[in-house]
LUMNU-499019 format. One record per residue (C-alpha): x, y, z; residue in three letters. Coordinates in steps of 0.2 Angstrom, whole numbers, plus 5000, padded with zeros to 4 digits. Example, Ala and Ser with C-alpha at 12.3 -4.5 7.8 and 13.67 -1.06 7.14 Angstrom:
506249785039ALA;506849955036SER;
END
This chain:
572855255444UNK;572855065443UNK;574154985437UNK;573054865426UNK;572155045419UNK;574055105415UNK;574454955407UNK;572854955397UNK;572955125390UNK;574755115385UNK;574554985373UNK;573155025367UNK;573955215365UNK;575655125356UNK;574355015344UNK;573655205340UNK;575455265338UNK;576055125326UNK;575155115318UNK;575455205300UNK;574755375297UNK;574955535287UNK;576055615303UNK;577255435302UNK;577355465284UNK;577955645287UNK;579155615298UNK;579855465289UNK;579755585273UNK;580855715284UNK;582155585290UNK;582455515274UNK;582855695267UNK;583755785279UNK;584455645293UNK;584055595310UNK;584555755319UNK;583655865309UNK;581855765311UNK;582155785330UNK;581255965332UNK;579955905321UNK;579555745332UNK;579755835348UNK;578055945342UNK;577155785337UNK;577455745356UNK;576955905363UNK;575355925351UNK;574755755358UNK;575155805377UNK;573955955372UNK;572655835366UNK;572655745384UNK;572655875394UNK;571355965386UNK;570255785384UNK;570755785406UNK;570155965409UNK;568555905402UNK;568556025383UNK;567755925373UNK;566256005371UNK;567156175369UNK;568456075359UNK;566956045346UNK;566156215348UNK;567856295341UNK;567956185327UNK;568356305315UNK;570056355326UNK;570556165324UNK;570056165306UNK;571456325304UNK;572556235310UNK;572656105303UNK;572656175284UNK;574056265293UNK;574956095298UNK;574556045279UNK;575356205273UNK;577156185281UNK;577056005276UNK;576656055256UNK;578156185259UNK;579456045266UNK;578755905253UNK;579256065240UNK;581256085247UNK;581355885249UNK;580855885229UNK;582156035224UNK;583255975236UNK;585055955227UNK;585255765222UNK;586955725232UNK;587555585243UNK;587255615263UNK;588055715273UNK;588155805289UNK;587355985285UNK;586856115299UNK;585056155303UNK;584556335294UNK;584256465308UNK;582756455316UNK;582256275307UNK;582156195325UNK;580756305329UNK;579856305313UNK;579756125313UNK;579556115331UNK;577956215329UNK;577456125310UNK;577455945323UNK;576456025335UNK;575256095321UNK;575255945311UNK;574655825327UNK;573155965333UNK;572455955317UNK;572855775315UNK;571055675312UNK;571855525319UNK;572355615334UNK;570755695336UNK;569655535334UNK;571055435349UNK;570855575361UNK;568855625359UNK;568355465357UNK;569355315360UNK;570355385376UNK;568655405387UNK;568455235383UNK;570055165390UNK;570255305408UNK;568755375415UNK;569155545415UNK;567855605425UNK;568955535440UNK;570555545433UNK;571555625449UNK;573255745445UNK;574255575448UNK;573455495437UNK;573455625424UNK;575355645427UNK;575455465426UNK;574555465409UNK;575755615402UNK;577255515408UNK;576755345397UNK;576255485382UNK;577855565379UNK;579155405380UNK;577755285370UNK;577555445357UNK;579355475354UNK;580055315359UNK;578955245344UNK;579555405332UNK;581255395336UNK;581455205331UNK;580455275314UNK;581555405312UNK;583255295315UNK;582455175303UNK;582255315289UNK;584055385295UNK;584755225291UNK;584055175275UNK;584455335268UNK;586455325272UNK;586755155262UNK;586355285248UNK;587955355239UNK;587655385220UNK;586755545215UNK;585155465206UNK;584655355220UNK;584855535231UNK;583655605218UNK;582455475217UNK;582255465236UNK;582055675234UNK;580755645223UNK;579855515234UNK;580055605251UNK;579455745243UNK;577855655237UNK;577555565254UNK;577455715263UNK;576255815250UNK;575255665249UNK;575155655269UNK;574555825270UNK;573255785257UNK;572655655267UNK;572555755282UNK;571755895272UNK;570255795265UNK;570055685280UNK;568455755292UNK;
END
């Protein structure tokens, strides 16, 4: 692919990306209330789920993608029910100053698969890569080069962007010592992410 075509659809793909959003707000929402580390599963699905979207906007599914609707609608209720279940342990999360804890076995996967859940039932996702992506590359002639080319911009722009979001949320949330402002950020991460699967939930 042409270098100005590359260049087109990765910033147009990091303006998509950046741009705040219910998935941003969850992953914030996770940071803030377990750490950096612990966010990294759940970020590393929201990279995978929008590799899925490409490839299957590349192999030309759309139609099929739209004929199976109610598969996309599962899961993204499903998405919208892990994120309901981490928004509850974020608010009953005990109210103490940060500190390095160990992942609970098999959290890795769960939140590895919640990201990846999250981002196929993700309007916003769905809208870029249906409607806005076939607008930027033709993928009609979009050649195995070029398609690795496009998964190759994906994955750093994706979780490049996430990562600085993440830190960011990281960061805030360990100049935080006392027990109440532990609690309050509980409280709020807990209510971010329910209110990001409401959005989701209610968005068509």
């Amino acid at each position: 692919m042409e270098f100005a075509s590359l260049a087109l659809f990765a910033g147009v793909y990091f303006l998509a990306v950046a741009s705040p959003g219910p998935a941003i707000a969850a992953l914030v929402a996770r940071s803030l209330s377990t750490g950096f580390r612990r966010s990294l599963p759940f970020l590393a699905g929201m990279v995978a789920g929008d590799l899925v979207w490409f490839t299957l906007s590349a192999l030309g599914l759309s139609v099929l993608m739209q004929s199976f609707h109610g598969i996309f609608v599962a899961i993204k209720y499903a998405g919208c029910a892990y994120l309901i279940y981490l928004a509850f342990k974020a608010w009953t999360a005990p109210a103490e100053a940060p500190k390095p804890s160990a992942a609970a076995r098999g959290e890795g996967a769960r939140l590895f698969m919640g990201g990846i859940a999250l981002t196929l039932g993700n309007p916003k996702v769905m809208v870029f890569f249906l409607s806005i992506l076939p607008l930027v590359i033709d993928l009609n002639t979009l050649t195995p080069l070029a398609y690795l080319e496009v998964m190759a911009l994906i994955a750093p722009i994706l979780g490049g962007t996430m990562l600085a979001y993440a830190y960011t949320a990281d960061r805030a949330r360990r100049l935080v010592a006392s027990p109440r402002a532990m609690r309050w950020i509980n409280r709020v991460t807990g209510g971010v992410m329910a209110g990001a699967a409401a959005a989701i939930a209610t968005r068509s």
